[in-house]
VOGU-3710 file (C-alpha; in Angstrom, 3 decimals, decimal comma):
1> xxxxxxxxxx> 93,696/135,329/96,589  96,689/132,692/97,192  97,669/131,337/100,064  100,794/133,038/101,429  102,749/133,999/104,419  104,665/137,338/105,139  106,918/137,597/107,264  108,349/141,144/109,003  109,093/143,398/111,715  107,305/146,215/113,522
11> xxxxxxxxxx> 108,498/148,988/115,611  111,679/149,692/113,995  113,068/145,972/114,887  111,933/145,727/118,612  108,801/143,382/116,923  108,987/140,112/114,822  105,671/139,320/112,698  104,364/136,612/110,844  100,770/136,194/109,059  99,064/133,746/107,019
21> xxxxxxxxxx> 96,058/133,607/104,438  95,909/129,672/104,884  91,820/129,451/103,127  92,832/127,349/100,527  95,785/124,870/102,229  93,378/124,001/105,167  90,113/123,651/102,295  92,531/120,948/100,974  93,005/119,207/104,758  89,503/119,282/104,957
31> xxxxxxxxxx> 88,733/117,594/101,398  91,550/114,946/101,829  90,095/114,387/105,880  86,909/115,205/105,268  86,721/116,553/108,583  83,770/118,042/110,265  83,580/121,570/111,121  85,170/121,509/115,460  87,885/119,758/113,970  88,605/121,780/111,165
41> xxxxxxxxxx> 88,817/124,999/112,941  91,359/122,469/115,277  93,479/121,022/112,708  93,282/124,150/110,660  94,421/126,596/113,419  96,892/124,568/114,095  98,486/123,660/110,771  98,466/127,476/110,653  100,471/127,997/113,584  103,133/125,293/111,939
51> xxxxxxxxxx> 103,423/127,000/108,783  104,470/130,328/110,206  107,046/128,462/113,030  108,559/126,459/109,641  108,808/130,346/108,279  111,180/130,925/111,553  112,980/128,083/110,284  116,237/128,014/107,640  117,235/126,036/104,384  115,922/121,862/105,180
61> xxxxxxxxxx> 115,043/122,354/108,672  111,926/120,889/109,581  108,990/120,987/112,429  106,909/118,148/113,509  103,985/119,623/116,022  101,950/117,363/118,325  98,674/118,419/120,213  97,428/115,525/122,427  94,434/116,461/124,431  91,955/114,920/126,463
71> xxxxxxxxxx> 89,130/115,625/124,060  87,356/113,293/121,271  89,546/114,350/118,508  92,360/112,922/119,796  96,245/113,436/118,950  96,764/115,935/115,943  99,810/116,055/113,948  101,346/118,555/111,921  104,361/118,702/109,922  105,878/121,795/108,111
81> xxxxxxxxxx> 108,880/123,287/106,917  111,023/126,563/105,569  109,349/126,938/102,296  105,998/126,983/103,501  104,816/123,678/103,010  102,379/121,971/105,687  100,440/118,683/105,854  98,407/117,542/109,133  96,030/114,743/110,229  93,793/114,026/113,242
91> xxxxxxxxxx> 92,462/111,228/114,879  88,888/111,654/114,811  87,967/113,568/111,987  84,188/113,129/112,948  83,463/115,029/115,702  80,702/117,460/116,186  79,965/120,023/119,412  77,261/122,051/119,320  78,253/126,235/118,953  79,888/127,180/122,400
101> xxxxxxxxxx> 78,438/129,790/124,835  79,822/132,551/122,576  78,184/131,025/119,488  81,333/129,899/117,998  82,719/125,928/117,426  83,919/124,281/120,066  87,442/123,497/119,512  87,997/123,301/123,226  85,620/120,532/123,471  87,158/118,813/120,497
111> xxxxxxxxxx> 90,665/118,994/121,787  90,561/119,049/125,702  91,780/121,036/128,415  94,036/118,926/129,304  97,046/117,543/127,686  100,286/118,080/125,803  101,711/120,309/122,464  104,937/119,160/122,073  107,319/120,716/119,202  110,039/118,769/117,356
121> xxxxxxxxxx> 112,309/120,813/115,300  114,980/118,651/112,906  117,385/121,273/112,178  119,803/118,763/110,463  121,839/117,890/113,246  122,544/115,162/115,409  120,009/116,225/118,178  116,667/117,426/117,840  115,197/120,392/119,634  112,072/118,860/121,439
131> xxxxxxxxxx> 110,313/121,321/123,532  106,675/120,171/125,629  104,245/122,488/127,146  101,002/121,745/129,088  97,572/122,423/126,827  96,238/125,510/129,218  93,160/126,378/126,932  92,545/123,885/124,194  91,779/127,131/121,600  94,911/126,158/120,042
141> xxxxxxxxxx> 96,134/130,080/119,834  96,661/130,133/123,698  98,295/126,972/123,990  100,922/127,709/121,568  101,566/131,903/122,987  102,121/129,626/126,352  104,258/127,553/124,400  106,730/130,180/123,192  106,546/131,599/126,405  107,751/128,942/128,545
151> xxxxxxxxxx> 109,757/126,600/126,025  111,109/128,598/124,017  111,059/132,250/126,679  109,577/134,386/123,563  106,806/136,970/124,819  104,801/136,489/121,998  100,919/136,771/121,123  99,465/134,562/118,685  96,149/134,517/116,887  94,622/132,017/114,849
161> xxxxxxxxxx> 90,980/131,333/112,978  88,971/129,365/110,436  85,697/129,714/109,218  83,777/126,706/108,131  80,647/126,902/105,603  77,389/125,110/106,241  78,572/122,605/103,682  81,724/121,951/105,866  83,804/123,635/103,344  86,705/126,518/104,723
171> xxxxxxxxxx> 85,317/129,786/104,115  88,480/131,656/105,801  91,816/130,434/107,354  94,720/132,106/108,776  96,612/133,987/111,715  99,331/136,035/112,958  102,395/135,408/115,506  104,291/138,249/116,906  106,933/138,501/119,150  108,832/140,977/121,262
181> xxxxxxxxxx> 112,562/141,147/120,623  114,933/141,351/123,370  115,018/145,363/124,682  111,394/145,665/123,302  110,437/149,208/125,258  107,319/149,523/127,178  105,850/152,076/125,011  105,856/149,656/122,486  104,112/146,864/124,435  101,514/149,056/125,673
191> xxxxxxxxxx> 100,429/149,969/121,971  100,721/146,692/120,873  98,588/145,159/123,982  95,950/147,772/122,843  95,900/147,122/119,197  95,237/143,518/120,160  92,429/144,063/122,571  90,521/145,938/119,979  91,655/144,077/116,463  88,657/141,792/115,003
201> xxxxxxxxxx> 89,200/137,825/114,760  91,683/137,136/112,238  89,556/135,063/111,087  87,055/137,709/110,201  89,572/139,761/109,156  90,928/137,257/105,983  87,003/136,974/105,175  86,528/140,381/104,629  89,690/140,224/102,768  92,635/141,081/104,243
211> xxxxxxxxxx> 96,088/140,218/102,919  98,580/139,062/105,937  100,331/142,204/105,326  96,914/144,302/106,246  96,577/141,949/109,045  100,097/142,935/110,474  99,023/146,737/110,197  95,932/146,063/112,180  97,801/144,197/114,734  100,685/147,074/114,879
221> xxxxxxxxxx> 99,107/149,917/113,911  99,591/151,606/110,694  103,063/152,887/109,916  104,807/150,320/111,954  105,024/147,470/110,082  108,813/146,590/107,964  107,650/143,597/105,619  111,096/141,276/104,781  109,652/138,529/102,844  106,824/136,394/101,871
231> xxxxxxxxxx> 106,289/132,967/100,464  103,010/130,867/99,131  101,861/128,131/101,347  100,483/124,814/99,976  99,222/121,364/101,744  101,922/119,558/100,219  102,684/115,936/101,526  106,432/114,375/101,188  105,107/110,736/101,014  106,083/108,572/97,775
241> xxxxxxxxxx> 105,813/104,869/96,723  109,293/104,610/96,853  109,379/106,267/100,412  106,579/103,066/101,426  108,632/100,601/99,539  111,701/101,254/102,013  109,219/100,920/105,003  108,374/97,566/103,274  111,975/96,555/102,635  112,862/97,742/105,900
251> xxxxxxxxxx> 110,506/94,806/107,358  112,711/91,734/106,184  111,929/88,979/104,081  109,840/87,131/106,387  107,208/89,390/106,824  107,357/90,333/102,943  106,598/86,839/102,343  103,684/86,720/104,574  102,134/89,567/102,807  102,918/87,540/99,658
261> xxxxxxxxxx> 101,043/84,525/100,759  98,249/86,200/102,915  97,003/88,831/100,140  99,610/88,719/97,267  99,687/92,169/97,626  100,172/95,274/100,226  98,679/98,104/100,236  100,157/101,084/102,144  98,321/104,967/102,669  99,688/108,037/104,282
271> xxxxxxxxxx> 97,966/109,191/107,173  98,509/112,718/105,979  97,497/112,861/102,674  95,349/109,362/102,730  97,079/108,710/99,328  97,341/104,706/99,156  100,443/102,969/97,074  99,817/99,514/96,106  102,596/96,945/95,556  101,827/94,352/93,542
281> xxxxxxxxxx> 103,562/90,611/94,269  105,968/91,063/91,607  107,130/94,124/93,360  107,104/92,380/96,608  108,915/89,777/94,739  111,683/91,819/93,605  112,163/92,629/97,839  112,617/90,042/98,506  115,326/89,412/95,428  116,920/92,782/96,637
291> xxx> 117,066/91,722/100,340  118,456/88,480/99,222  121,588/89,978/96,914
//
């Protein structure tokens, strides 16, 4: 099965829904990052919960997500967008907890108690919308339902889970968001708040199989789920040599000639993708020509 998101309503309209099957686009994190298995279920959570807030998104808007915590990992960042593209890095890729006191990793450990997510959305105006909550768990899942809560005053519940292999591959990836539209009833809420106490991790739930849409029913209950949309998600980077070249043009000629003289090279690489664009002195040379016309 693809990657892809769906995205819906439940409860005649008094519910918004989102899911994910994100297996294969946080397999590719892990291959590019090589990350070990605490900070994949980190990372991959988390570039999860980006790809379904760039689904709440329009047209070229874009969201940049930061989780700083006080844990070995250090900062993660996560970018994402409308059509369901997502790229994310990390610090510390190696890091390694031993299996918490409920025999799972131990993203907490990895990321910290303590700390920051802070949510940057560019929707092509002037201002951005920054929002910046406290990290209250470190689980990633909790931290951002706190985060809709109190930035952006959604009730919402959000789950998120990966599975890593003993070979540090992803075995499963994905997770839900749902939140209560304004006049939601109480009837509603209370079947909803049982569904999720009794619902298995989401991350079990894409192992055994489930499409997002199945995910939604388990979360609502069957019967109560309107799907709207859905869309394939990807790791997909929006770096370029040409994008590095006007970093490298933007640094004058001064420093373009140093680079000249020092290695007669540069060499630039993405920290989300860890592709690396060389520029060779002749195109270095021609900078410097351009800067000088």
């Amino acid at each position: 099965m693809k990657d892809y998101l769906v995205r819906g309503l439940g409860f005649n309209g008094q519910v918004r829904v989102f899911a994910a099957r994100t297996t294969e686009t946080v397999g590719e994190m892990q291959r590019r990052h090589d990350t070990w298995p605490v900070v994949s279920a980190a990372l991959g959570r988390s570039m999860t919960a980006a790809v379904m807030m760039g689904a709440m998104l329009k047209g070229e808007e874009k969201i940049t997500i930061k989780i700083e915590g006080n844990g070995s990992i250090g900062p993660m960042v996560i970018d994402s967008n409308a059509h369901g593209e997502v790229r994310g890095f990390v610090t510390n890729p190696h890091v390694h907890f031993d299996l918490n006191e409920h025999g799972k990793l131990d993203v907490r450990a990895g990321v910290g108690s303590e700390g920051a997510l802070t949510v940057v959305k560019d929707l092509g105006l002037r201002d951005m919308f920054s929002g910046q909550t406290p990290i209250v768990s470190g689980e990633i899942a909790e931290d951002f339902t706190y985060y809709f809560a109190t930035s952006e005053q959604v009730p919402s519940s959000v789950g998120l889970g990966v599975l890593v292999n003993p070979d540090n591959t992803i075995l499963a990836a994905g997770g839900f968001i749902l939140q209560l539209m304004p006049g939601c009833d109480d009837e509603t809420i209370n079947e909803i708040e049982q569904h999720l106490a009794t619902i298995e991790p989401v991350s079990k739930m894409i192992e055994k199989g489930f499409t997002p849409e199945q995910i939604l029913e388990a979360v609502l209950g069957n019967g109560h789920l309107q799907v709207l949309d859905s869309m394939p998600v990807e790791f997909k980077c929006q770096c370029s040599k040409e994008r590095f070249g006007a970093a490298i043009l933007g640094l004058g000629i001064a420093e373009i000639r140093e680079m000249i003289e020092e290695d007669g090279k540069a060499e630039a690489q993405c920290h989300f993708c860890l592709e690396t664009y060389e520029f060779s002195k002749e195109e270095l040379e021609g900078f410097i020509d351009e800067l000088n016309a």
